[in-house]
Wavefront OBJ file of the C-alpha trace (Angstrom):
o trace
v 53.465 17.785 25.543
v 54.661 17.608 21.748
v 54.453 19.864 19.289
v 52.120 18.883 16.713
v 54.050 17.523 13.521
v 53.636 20.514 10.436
v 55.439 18.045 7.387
v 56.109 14.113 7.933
v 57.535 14.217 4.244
v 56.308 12.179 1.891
v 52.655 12.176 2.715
v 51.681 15.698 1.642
v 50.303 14.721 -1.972
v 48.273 11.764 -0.591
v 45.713 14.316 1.123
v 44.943 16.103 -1.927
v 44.448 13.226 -3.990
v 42.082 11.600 -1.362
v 40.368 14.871 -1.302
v 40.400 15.271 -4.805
v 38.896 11.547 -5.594
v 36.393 12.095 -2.842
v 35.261 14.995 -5.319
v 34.733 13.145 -7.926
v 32.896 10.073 -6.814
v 30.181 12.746 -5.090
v 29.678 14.572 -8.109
v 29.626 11.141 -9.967
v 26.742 10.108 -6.983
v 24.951 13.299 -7.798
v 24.697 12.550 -11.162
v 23.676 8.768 -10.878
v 20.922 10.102 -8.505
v 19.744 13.261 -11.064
v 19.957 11.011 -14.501
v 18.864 7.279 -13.458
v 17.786 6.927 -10.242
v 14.963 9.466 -9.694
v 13.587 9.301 -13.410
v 13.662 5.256 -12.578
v 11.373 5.910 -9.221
v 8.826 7.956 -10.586
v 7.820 5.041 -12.414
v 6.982 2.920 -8.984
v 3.699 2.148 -8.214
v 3.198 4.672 -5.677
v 4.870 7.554 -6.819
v 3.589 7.306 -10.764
v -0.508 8.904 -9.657
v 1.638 11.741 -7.863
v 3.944 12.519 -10.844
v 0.878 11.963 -13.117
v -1.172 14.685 -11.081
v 1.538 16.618 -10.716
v 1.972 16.786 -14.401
v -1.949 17.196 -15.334
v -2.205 20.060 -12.632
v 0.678 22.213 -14.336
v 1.855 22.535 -10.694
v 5.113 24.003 -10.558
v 7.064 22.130 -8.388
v 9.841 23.997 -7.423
v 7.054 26.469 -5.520
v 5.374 23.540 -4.053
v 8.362 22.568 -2.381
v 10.457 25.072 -1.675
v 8.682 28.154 -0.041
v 5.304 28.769 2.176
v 3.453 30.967 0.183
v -0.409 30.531 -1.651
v 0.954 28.774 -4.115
v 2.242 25.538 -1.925
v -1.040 25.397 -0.233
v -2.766 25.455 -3.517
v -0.427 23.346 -5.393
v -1.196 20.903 -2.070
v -4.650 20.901 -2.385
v -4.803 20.575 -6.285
v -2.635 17.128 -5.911
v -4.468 15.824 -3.228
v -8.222 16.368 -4.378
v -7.057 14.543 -7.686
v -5.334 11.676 -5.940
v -8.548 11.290 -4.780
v -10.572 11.770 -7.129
v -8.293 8.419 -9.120
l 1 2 3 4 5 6 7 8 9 10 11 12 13 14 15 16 17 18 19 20 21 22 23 24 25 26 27 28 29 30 31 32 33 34 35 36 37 38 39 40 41 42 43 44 45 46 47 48 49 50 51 52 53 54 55 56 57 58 59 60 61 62 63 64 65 66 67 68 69 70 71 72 73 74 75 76 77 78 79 80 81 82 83 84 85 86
């Protein structure tokens, strides 16, 4: 069995460039995503009555999704009755 190889030479730089582009292009992605891509879908036809409710209702969204209390049941409840309602 061989010893696994610590240094081949010349090779030791490319890692950390890979790594370091690999960075970048997924903080680029992120910010594609934030800044164009989800301000451009909540204009689609099926999202726009949600964002519009959600907007109307004063619901704050970052309650409604990220914990279980009152709130996200209300905040539920208020966006469905006035999808309804439309």
């Amino acid at each position: 069995m061989d010893a696994p190889k610590e240094n081949q030479g010349g090779n030791h730089g490319h890692g950390k460039l890979k790594g370091w582009i690999g960075l970048a292009a997924g903080v680029a992605l992120v910010w594609v995503m934030a800044s164009i891509v989800l301000p451009w879908g909540q204009t689609l036809p099926h999202i726009r009555p949600v964002m519009e409710a959600i907007a109307d209702s004063n619901v704050d969204t970052g309650t409604y999704w990220y914990s279980q209390c009152e709130n996200t049941a209300v905040a539920q409840m208020h966006i469905r009755n006035t999808l309804r309602n439309q």
